[in-house]
Structure formats: structure tokens, C-alpha cells
C-alpha positions as CSV (number, residue, x, y, z in Angstrom):
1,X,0.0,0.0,0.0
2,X,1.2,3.3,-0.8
3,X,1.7,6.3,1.4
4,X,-1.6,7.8,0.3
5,X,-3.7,4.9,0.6
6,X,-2.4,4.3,3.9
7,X,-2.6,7.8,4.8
8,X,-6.6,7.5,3.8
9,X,-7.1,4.4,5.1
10,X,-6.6,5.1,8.6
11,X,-8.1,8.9,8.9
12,X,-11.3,7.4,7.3
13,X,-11.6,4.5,10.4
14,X,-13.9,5.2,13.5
15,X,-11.7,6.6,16.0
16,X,-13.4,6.5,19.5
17,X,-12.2,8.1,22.6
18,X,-11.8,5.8,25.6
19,X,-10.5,8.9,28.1
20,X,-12.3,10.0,31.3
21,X,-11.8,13.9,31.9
22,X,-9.3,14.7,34.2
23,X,-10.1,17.8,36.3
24,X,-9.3,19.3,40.0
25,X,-12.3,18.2,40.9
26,X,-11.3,14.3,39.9
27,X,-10.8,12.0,42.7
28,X,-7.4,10.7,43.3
29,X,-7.2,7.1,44.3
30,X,-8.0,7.4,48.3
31,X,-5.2,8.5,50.4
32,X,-2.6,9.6,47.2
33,X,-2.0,13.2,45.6
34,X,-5.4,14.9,43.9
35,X,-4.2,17.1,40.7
36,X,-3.5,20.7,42.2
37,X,-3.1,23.3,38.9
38,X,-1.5,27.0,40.0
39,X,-0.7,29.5,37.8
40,X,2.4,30.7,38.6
41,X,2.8,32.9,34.8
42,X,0.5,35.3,33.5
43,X,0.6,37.3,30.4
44,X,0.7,40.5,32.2
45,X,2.7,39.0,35.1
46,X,2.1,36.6,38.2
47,X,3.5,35.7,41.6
48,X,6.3,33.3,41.4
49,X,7.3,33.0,37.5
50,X,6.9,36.5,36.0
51,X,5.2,37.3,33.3
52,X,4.8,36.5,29.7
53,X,2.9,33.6,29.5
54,X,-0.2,31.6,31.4
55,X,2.3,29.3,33.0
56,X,0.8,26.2,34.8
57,X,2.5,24.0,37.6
58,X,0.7,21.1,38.8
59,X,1.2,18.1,41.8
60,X,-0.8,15.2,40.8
61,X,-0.3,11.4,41.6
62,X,-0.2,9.9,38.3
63,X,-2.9,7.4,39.5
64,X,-5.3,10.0,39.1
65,X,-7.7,10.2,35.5
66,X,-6.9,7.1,32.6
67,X,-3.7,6.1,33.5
68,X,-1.0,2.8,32.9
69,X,0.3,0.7,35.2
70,X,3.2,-0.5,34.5
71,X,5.2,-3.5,35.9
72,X,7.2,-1.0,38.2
73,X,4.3,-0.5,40.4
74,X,5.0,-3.8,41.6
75,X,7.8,-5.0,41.2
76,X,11.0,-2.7,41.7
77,X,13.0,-4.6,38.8
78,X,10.8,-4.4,36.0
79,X,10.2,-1.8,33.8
80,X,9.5,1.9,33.7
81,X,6.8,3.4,31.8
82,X,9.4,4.4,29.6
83,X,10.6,1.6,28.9
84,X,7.6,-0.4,27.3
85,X,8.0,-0.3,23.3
86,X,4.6,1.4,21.7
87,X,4.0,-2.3,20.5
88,X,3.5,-3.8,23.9
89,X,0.5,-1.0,24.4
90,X,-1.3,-1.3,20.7
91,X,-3.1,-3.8,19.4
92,X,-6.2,-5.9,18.3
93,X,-8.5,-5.9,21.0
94,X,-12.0,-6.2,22.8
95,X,-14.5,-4.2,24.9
96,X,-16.2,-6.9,26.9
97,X,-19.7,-5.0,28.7
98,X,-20.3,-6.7,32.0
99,X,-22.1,-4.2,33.8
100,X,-25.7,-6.2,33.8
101,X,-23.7,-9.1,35.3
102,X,-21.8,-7.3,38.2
103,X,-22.7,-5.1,41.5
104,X,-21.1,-3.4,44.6
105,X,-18.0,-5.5,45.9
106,X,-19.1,-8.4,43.3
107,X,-16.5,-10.7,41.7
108,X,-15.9,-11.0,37.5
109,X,-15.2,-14.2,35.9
110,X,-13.3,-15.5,32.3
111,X,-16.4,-16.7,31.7
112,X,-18.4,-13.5,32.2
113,X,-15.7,-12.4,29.5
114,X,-16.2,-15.4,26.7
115,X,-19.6,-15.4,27.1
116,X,-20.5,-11.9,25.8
117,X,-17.3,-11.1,23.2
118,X,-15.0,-13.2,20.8
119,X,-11.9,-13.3,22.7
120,X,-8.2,-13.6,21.5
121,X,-5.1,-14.8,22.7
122,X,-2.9,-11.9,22.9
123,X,-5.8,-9.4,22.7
124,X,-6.3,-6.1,24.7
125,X,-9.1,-6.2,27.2
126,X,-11.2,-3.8,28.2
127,X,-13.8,-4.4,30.2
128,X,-16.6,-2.0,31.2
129,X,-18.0,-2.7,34.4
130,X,-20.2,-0.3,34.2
131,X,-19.1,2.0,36.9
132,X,-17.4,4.9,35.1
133,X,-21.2,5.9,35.7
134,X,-19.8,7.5,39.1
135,X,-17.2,9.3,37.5
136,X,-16.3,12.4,38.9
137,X,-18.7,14.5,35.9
138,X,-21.2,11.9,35.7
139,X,-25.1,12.7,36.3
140,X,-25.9,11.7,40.0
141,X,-26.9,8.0,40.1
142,X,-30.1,7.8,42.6
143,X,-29.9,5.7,45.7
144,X,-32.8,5.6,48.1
145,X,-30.4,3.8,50.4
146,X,-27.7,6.3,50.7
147,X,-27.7,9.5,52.4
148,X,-29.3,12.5,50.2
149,X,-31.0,10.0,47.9
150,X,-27.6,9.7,45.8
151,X,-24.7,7.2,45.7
152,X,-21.7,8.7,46.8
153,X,-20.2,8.8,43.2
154,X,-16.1,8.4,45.1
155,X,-17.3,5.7,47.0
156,X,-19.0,4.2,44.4
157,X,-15.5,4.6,42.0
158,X,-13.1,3.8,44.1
159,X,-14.7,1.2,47.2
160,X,-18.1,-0.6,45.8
161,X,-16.9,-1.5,42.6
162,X,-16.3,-5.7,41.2
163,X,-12.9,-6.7,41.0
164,X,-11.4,-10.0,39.3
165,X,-12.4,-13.4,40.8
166,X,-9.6,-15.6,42.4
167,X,-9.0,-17.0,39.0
168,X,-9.2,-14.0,36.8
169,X,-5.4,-13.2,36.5
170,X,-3.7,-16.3,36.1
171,X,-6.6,-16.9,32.9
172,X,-5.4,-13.2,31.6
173,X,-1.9,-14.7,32.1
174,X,-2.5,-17.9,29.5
175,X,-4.3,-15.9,27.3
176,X,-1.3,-14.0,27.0
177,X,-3.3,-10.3,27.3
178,X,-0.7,-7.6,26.3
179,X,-3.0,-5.2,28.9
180,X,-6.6,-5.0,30.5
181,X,-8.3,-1.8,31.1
182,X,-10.8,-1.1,33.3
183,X,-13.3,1.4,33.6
184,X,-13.0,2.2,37.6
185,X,-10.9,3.3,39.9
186,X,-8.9,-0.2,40.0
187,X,-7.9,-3.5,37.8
188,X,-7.9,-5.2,41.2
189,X,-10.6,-5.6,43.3
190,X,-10.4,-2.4,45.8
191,X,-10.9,-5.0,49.0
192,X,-7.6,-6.4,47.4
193,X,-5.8,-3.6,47.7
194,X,-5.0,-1.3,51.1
195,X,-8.5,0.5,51.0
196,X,-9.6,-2.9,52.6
197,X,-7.6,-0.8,56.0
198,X,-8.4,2.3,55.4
199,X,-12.2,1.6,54.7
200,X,-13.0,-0.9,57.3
201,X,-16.9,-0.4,56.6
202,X,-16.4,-1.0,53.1
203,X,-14.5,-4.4,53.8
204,X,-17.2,-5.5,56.2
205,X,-19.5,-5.1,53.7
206,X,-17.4,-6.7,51.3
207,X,-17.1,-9.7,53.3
208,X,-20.7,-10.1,54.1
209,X,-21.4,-10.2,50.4
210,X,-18.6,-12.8,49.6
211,X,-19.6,-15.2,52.5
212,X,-23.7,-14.7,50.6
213,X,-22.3,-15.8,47.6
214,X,-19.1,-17.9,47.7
215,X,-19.6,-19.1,51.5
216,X,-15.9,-18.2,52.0
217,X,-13.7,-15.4,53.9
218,X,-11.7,-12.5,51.8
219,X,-8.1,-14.4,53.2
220,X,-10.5,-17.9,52.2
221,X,-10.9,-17.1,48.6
222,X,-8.0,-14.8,48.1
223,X,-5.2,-16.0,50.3
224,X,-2.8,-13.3,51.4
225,X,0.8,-14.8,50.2
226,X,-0.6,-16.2,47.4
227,X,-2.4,-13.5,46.2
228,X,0.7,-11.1,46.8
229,X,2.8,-13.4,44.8
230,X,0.6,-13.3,41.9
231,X,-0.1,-9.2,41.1
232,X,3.6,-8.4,42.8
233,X,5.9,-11.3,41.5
234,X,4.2,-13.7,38.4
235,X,2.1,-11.0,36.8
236,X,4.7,-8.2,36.7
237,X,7.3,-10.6,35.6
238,X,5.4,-11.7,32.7
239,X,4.5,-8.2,31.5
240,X,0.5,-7.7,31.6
241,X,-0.2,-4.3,32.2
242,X,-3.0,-2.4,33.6
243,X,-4.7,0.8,32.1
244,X,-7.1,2.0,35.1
245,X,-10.2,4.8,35.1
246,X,-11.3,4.5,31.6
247,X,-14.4,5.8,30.5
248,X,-14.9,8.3,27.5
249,X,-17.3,6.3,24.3
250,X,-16.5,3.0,26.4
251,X,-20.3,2.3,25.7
252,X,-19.7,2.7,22.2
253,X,-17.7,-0.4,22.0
254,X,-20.0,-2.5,24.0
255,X,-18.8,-6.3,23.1
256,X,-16.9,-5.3,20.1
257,X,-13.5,-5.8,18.7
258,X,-11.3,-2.8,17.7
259,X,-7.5,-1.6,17.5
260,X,-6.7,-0.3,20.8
261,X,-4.0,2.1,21.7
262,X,-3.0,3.1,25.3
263,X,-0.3,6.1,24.8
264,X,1.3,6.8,28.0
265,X,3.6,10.0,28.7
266,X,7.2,8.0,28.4
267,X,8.2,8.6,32.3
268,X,11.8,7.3,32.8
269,X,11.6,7.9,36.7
270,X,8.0,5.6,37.6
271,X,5.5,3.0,37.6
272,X,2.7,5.1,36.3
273,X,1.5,7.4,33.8
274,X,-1.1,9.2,32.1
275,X,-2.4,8.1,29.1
276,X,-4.9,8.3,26.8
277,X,-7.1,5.6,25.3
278,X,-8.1,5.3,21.9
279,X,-9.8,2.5,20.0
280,X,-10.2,2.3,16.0
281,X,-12.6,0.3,14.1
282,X,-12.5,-0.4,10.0
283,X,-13.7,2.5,7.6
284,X,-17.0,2.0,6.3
285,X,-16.7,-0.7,3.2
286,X,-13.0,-2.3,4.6
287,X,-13.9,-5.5,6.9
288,X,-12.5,-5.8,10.4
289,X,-10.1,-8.9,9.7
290,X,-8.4,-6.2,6.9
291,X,-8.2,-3.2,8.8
292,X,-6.5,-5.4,12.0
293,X,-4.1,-6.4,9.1
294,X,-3.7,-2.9,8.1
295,X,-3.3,-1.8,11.4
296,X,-0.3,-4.5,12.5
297,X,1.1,-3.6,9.6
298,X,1.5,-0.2,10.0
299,X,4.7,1.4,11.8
300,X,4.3,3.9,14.8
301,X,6.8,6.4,15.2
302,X,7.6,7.6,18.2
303,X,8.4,11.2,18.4
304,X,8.2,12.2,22.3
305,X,11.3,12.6,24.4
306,X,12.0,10.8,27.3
307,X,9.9,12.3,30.7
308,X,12.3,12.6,33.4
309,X,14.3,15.0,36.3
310,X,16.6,15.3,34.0
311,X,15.3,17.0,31.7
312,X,15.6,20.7,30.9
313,X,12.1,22.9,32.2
314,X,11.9,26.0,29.6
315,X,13.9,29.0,31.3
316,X,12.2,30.2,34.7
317,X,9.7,27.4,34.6
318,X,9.7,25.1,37.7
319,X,11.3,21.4,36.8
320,X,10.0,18.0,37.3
321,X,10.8,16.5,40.8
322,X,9.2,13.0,42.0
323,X,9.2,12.1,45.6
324,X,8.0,8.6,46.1
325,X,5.1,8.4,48.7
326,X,4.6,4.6,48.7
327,X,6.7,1.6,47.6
328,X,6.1,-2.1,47.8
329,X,7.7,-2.9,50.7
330,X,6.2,0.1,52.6
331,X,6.7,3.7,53.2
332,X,5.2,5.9,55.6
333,X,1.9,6.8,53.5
334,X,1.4,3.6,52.1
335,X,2.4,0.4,51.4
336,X,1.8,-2.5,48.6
337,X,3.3,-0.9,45.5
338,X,5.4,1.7,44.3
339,X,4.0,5.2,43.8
340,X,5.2,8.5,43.3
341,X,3.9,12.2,43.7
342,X,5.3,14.7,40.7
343,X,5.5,18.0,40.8
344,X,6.3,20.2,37.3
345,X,5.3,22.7,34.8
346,X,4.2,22.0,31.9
347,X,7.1,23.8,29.4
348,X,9.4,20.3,29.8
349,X,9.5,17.5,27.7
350,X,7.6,16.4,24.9
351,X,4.3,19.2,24.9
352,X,1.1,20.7,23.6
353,X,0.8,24.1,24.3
354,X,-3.6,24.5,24.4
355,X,-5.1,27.7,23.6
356,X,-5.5,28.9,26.9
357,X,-1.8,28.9,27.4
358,X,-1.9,32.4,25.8
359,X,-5.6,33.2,25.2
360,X,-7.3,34.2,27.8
361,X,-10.6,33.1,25.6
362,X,-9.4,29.8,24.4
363,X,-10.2,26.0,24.7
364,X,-8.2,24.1,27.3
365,X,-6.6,20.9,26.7
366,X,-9.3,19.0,28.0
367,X,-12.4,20.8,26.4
368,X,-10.2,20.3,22.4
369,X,-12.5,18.6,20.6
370,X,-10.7,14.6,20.0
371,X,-11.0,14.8,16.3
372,X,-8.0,18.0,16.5
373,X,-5.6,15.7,17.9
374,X,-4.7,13.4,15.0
375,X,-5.2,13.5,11.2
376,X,-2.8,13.8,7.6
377,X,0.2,15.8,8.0
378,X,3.6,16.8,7.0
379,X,7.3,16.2,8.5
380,X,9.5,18.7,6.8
381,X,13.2,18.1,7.3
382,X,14.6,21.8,6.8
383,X,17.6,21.0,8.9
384,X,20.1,21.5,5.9
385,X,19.0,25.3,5.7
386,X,19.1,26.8,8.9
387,X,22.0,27.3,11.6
388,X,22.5,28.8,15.0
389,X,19.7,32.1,15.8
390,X,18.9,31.8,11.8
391,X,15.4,32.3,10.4
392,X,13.7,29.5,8.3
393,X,10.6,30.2,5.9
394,X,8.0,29.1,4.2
395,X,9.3,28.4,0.7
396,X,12.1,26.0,2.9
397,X,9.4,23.5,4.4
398,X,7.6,24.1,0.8
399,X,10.8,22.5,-0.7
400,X,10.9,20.1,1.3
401,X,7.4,18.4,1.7
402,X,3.7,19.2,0.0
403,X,1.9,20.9,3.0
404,X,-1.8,21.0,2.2
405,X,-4.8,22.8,3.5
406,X,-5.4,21.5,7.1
407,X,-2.5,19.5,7.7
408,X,-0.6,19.1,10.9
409,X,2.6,20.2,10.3
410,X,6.4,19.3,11.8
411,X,9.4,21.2,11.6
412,X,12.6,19.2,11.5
413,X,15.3,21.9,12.2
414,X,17.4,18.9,13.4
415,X,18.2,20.8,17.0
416,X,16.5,17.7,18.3
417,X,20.4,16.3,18.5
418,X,21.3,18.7,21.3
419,X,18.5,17.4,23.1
420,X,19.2,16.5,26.6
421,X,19.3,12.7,25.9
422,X,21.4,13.2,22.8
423,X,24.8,12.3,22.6
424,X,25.3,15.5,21.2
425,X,23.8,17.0,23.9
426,X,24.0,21.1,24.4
427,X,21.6,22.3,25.8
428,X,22.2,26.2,25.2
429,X,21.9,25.7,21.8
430,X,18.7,23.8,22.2
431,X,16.9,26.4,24.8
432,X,18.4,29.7,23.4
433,X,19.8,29.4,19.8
434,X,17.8,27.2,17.9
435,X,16.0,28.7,14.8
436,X,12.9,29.9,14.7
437,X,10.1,31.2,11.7
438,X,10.3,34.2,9.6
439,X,7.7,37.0,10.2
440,X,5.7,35.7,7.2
441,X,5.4,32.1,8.4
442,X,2.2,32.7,10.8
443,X,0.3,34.3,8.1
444,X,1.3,31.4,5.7
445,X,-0.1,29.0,8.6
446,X,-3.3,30.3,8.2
447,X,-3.3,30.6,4.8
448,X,-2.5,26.6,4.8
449,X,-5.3,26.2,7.1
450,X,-2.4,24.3,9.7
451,X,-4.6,22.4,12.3
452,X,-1.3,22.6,14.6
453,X,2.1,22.5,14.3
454,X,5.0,20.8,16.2
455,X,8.9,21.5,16.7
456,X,11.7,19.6,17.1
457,X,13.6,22.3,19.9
458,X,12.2,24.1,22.7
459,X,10.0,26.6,21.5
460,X,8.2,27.0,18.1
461,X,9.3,30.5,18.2
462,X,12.2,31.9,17.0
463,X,14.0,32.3,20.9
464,X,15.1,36.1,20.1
465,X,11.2,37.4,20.0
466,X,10.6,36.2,23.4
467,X,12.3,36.7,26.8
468,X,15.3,35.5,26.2
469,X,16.9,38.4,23.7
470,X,16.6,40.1,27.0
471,X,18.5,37.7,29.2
472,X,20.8,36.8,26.1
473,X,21.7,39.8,24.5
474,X,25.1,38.7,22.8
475,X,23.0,36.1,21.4
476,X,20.5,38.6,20.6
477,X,23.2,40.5,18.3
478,X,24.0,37.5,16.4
479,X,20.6,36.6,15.6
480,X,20.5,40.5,14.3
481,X,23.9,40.4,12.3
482,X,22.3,37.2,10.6
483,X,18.9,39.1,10.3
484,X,20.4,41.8,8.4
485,X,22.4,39.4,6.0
486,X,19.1,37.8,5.5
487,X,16.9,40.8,4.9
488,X,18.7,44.0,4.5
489,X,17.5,45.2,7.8
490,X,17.3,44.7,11.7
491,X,15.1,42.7,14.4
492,X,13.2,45.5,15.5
493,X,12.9,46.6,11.5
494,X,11.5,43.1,11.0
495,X,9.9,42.4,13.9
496,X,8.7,45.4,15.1
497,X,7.5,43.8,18.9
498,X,3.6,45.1,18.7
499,X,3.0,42.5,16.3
500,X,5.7,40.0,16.3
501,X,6.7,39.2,20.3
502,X,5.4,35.6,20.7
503,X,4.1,35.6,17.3
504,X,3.4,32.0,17.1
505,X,1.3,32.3,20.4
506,X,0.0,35.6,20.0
507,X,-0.8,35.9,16.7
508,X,-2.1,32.0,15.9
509,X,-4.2,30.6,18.9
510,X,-6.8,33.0,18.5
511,X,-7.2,31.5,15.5
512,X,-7.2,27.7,16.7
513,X,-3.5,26.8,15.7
514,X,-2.0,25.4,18.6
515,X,1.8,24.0,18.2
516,X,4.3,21.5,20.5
517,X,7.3,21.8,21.5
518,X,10.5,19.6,22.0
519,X,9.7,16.4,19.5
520,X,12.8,14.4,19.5
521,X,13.2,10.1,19.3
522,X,12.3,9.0,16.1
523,X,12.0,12.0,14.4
524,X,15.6,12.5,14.4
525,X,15.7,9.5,11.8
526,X,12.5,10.5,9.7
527,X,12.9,11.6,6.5
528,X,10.6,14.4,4.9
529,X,7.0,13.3,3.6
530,X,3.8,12.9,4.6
531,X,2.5,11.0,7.6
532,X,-0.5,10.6,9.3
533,X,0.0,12.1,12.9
534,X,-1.3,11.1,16.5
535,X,-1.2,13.6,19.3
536,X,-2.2,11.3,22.9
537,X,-2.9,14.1,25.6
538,X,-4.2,13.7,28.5
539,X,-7.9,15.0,29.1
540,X,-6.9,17.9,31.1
541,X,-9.8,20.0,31.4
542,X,-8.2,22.7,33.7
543,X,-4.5,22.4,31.8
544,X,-3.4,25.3,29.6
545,X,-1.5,22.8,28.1
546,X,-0.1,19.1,28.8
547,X,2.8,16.9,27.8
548,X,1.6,13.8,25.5
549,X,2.5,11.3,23.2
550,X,3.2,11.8,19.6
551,X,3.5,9.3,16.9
552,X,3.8,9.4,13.3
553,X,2.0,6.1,11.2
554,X,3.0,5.0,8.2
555,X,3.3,1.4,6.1
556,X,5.9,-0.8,6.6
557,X,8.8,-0.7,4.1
């Protein structure tokens, strides 16, 4: 199939999205770090970082909103989120919809599974238990029983809902599942895990209903060191992962196959990370078994930097630190597996800068429609005709690559090699003297129509019309000498700064085109042409902007 067909194929399937918002005002699992957003950047300044921008830090527990698990969270030798290939977390799968079949504190079974959906060895399974219904912006559920007349929807989330029956795991284990998702707050049963202590009501409960139906004890039907050895030792050894709080178009899907994709942020340091959940099904007139055949046949292309502490925040932004609060031998806020509260700004790693981040009128990451995230696009490799503080233009990515109307569009300057994971490594030339547009290019971007852009260094703006021509001025005159070889006159000549500071901010989210920032991994290797392009961001409704996964598809050579 050629690149056109392919390109077609796959922006003409049903793309649904399998995300729960992720808000403030979403529960964190009970006892761990609920999202906290402050704005420590304004435009027209703010306490902390200045002014400029609106500049978000967070503290979240990554257990918080659709999230991986990752074999870490277990087991202290296994692997980061980081380190799991996109292959291991894409693939043919089902949504299996149990939720007439299960209650409060109930158990699922395999055959609760088999019974309702084809099943496959190796498949991804996601199971809808019904209970995203008590999501955090879900209608109120009525419940005579409870107090007010309404279940308590964190209760009903995190402490009422099934888990797996005694047998569940080691069948996901010879079916050889690469991942099972769950829409609740747990893949385990929450009486499994160390709610059971910290909700003693709950477990009593629990109990009660297990001796009704299985006339056995919790430790009687799930004993302690065995149990343990299975989710902590077997299951993390052999690889199955766990994507927890799904919800989204989940009903969509109800007992039907589809290509799933669970695109975590790549987080070198922990167990866990957001993600977010897509499934595809065939384009109308192509039959499932071919588009599953189309689909593991295509390549993904991974173009997000690593997440980690050691990466480089954006000049007077705050930097990623982790501080683990519970590990799997115990800590003194938990015990049972590893966990980790982060704290950060967003203007690190891999990015999408949202409207909001300099429009005060914009859409925030969460409330961008799904269909803006992915679609046809271009890579243009202009890296053989720009240099240190130069300018590049349209007519360069025009030679390089046909960019039509409503593309997404990604510019290879090639400063991705001083990245900080880069063996080539400098990280002054990444942050303060990479290239940058001309002062036509944003008027040429809406011209095209762009639906966003991406960059492949810090900022999509050219570093000398922001801040840092002030903190860099011999930088500053270099990027002017060139100017002036380039265009017969100065910066402030060609730039004058009413119209031009942050021009790609400024000037283009009004108008809906957003752009990212820092693309690296795979990219560095592409070769100019046209793709078709993923963005995987977080729901974020309160986020200005987010860090995400982003992957380029195209048929295998």
C-alpha cells in the first residue's frame, strides 16, 4: 500500500475516545496526591514565575484520571513506563460489557468475559464494568439507600466496585493479554488492595457479600501470600499491564472488537502514567479482519522525548521532581506498591501548548474537541537550511514536503540532537539558539489552514522574540547580524514587537493553531514526507497545556 492509501485508510476509520476527563475536581485514588493546577505565569505578570505567558505547575499522583500501570508499580525490577515499546500497548483488542452481570463488591469471571465477546489470545481487554457511571462529571446515580437519595459517586468509584475473581489473573496470564483496562478506579478488586484498612466499613460489607455468595472469607478465597505473589511477583514478571479509570465512548464499543492504543507520557523515573485511550474500528466498506491487518502492519513512530528529572524545564519554569510516597515494601503513606507524587510545569518534555496557554478566551486541553488531535500531515526536514539564531521560511518547508490545507505540520530543524538525551547533547543551543520562523510564516499558517504544528527544539518561536533576547543579548546580536544578511535590515525593523513578540502564540491561537514543542526520538531519523499524525494528551480540562504522546503512522517498508 502506498503512502496515500495508507494515509486514507486510517483517517477514514472510527476513532473513538476511551478517556475519562481529568479535572481538579477528579478524585485521586483514596489517600494519594489529587491534581493541584497553579498558575504561577500570567501574560501581564504573576507571583512566582513572571510574566509572559499563562504558565501552569501542577502536583498530581499519576494514578489519578486514565492512566497505565506498569510493571514497576510492583515490582521494583521491572520496567518503567518508559521503557515499554509502543507495541506492547497497541493492538487488536476487545471491549467486553459486563455491567448487567456485576454489583457493589461483586466478583468478575473468564467466563463472564467469553460469554459476551469473541476473545483472542494476545488481545487487549477492556472491560466495562459499568461503573465509570460514578465518575467524577457523571449525572448523580439515585440511591434511596444512601444518604441525600444519591450514591456517593467516590465511594461508588473507588470502594463498591467488582474486581477480578480468584482466578481471573492467572486466565489473563495464559491468554497472554498484552493489557486489561478497566473502567473504575482499580484492575484489582479495591478490598484487594489497602483501601480494605483504610475503609473498614467497606471491607465489612465486602465480606458479608462474599460469604452470601461464595460461602468463603476475603483471606478464604484470596489468600494473602498467594495473592501477593501473583499481582507483585508472576504477573509483573510476565508483562501484563493495567490501564485503570477509563471511560470516555467506552459504551460505544460495548462487546466489540477494535485496535486499541494506550499512549502513555514516556516517564523514565515511575510506575505510572497518564495516558490516553483510543480505539479504531474499519472505515466503512474495509472488513474488520483487513483493517486489524492494516493496522499491524503499520509502523508507529515515536516522536516524544523521554519524561524525566533530568530534563531541561523552559527558562524560569519550575522542573519536574518525584518524591516517592509509597513503595512495595512500605513507606510511611502507604504500602503494597510503588507510587510517586510529581510536581512540574508544563514547558518540559515532549508538549502541547492549548489555547489557553496564551488566550485568555481559548479551549483548554481538556475541552479540544478529539477529532484535532490526529489527522494527515507533513514532516519537513529543513535542517540542511538553517544554523545557530537563523530564520527559516515558508518556501524551505515548501521545498521540502507538500503541505496542504489542514494539515498538521512538523518542523525538523534537526536541533533535536542537542536534546538532553542526545549524545550531542547542548543544551544552550537547544533552549536559546535554535532557529525559529520568519515574520511571514504565521500568516502562511493560516493561509494553509495548519490544524497545529510541532517543533523539534524548545519553542516554536524563534528564541530572540521572546524573553530571552533580554536575558541573552550577545545572542541577541548574532541573531540580528544574521537578520540583516538575510533581509537588509534589523530585528526590530523586521519584527517590530507590537505584532511579532510571541508571534506563534500571540498571533495564531486565536485562531485555533495550537503547536508542540520539544519532539525528538524518532523524528531524528524521519525523513521528509507525509504521515498521518497522532497527538495522545491527556484530558486535562483545567490544563493550559499538557505533555503527551506523539506518533507518526505510516506502512511498513
Amino acid at each position: 500500500m502506498d503512502r496515500e492509501q495508507f494515509i486514507k485508510t486510517i483517517a477514514s476509520a472510527r476513532w473513538y475516545d476511551l478517556t475519562q476527563a481529568m479535572s481538579i475536581f477528579t478524585p485521586p485514588f483514596p489517600g494519594e496526591m489529587p491534581l493541584q493546577v497553579h498558575f504561577f505565569k500570567r501574560l501581564t505578570g504573576s507571583f512566582g514565575g513572571g510574566q509572559g505567558a499563562n504558565g501552569q505547575q501542577i502536583e498530581w499522583s499519576n494514578n489519578t484520571g486514565t492512566h497505565l500501570v506498569g510493571p514497576r508499580a510492583f515490582h521494583s525490577g521491572e520496567r518503567a513506563i518508559a521503557d515499554i515499546p509502543l507495541t506492547d500497548l497497541c493492538g487488536e483488542g476487545v471491549v467486553v460489557d459486563i455491567s448487567e452481570a456485576v454489583s457493589d463488591y461483586g466478583l468478575y469471571t473468564p467466563e463472564m468475559i467469553t460469554e459476551r465477546a469473541e476473545v483472542k489470545e494476545g488481545d487487549i481487554l477492556i472491560i466495562n464494568t459499568g461503573y465509570h457511571k460514578y465518575g467524577w462529571d457523571q449525572p448523580d446515580i439515585p440511591n434511596p439507600d444512601c444518604q441525600g437519595g444519591i450514591e456517593n459517586k467516590e465511594f461508588g468509584y473507588y470502594l463498591r466496585h467488582p474486581g477480578p475473581s480468584p482466578e481471573f489473573f492467572q486466565w489473563a496470564l495464559d491468554m497472554k493479554f498484552k493489557l486489561i483496562g478497566v473502567d473504575c478506579g482499580c484492575a484489582e478488586h479495591p478490598m484487594n488492595t489497602n483501601l480494605r484498612y483504610m475503609h473498614a466499613r467497606e471491607f465489612e460489607k465486602a465480606e458479608a457479600k462474599l460469604k452470601e455468595t461464595h460461602g468463603k472469607t476475603w483471606d478464604e478465597l484470596f489468600p494473602p501470600e498467594w495473592y501477593h505473589k501473583l499481582t507483585h511477583i508472576t504477573m509483573p514478571k510476565a508483562g501484563l499491564l493495567l490501564a485503570e479509570s477509563l471511560g470516555g465512548q467506552i459504551k460505544e464499543l460495548s462487546n466489540q472488537r477494535a485496535w486499541i492504543m494506550v499512549q502513555p507520557i514516556p516517564f523514565m523515573e515511575v510506575e505510572s502514567a497518564w495516558s490516553r485511550v483510543v480505539a479504531l474500528q474499519a472505515p466503512e466498506g474495509m472488513s474488520e479482519d483487513d483493517f486489524f491487518a492494516f493496522m499491524g502492519s503499520s509502523e508507529m513512530l515515536d516522536m516524544t522525548l523521554p519524561f524525566s528529572v533530568q530534563t531541561p524545564q523552559w527558562a524560569n519554569y519550575v522542573p519536574l521532581s518525584v518524591i516517592y510516597t509509597k513503595r512495595v515494601g512500605g513507606q510511611y503513606f502507604g504500602l503494597g506498591r510503588n507510587n510517586a507524587h510529581c510536581k512540574a510545569s508544563f514547558h518540559l518534555a515532549t508538549h502541547m501548548d492549548g489555547e489557553k496557554h496564551f488566550h485568555a478566551a481559548g479551549k483548554t486541553i481538556g475541552e479540544t474537541p478529539f477529532e484535532k488531535w490526529f489527522g494527515p500531515g507533513a514532516i519537513a526536514d529543513i535542517s540542511e537550511f538553517v544554523s545557530d539564531t537563523s530564520v527559516y521560511t515558508p518556501e524551505m518547508v515548501e521545498k521540502v514536503v507538500e503541505v496542504r490545507a489542514g494539515d498538521i505540520l512538523v518542523i525538523k530543524t534537526g536541533y533535536g540532537k542537542y536534546g538532553w538525551n542526545s549524545p550531542d547533547s547542548d543544551e544552550f543551543r537547544y533552549m536559546i539558539r535554535h532557529p525559529g520562523p520568519s515574520p511571514d510564516f504565521a500568516d502562511w499558517c493560516i493561509e494553509k489552514q495548519i490544524e497545529w504544528l510541532a517543533v523539534d527544539c524548545v519553542a516554536m518561536e524563534h528564541p530572540m522574540n521572546t524573553i530571552q533576547r533580554l536575558w541573552h543579548p550577545k545572542t541577541f546580536e548574532e541573531a540580528n547580524q544574521k537578520l540583516i544578511e538575510q533581509y537588509g535590515a534589523d530585528w526590530d525593523t523586521i519584527y517590530p514587537l507590537d505584532k511579532y513578540y510571541q508571534d506563534m502564540h500571540l498571533n495564531l491561537f486565536p485562531k485555533g493553531i495550537i503547536h508542540a514543542e520539544n519532539l525528538g526520538t524518532d523524528l531524528m531519523k524521519m525523513e521528509s514526507g507525509r504521515y498521518f499524525i497522532g497527538c495522545f494528551v491527556q484530558k486535562g480540562m483545567d490544563l493550559a497545556s499538557c505533555w503527551a504522546r506523539f506518533v507518526a503512522f505510516k506502512e511498513k517498508n
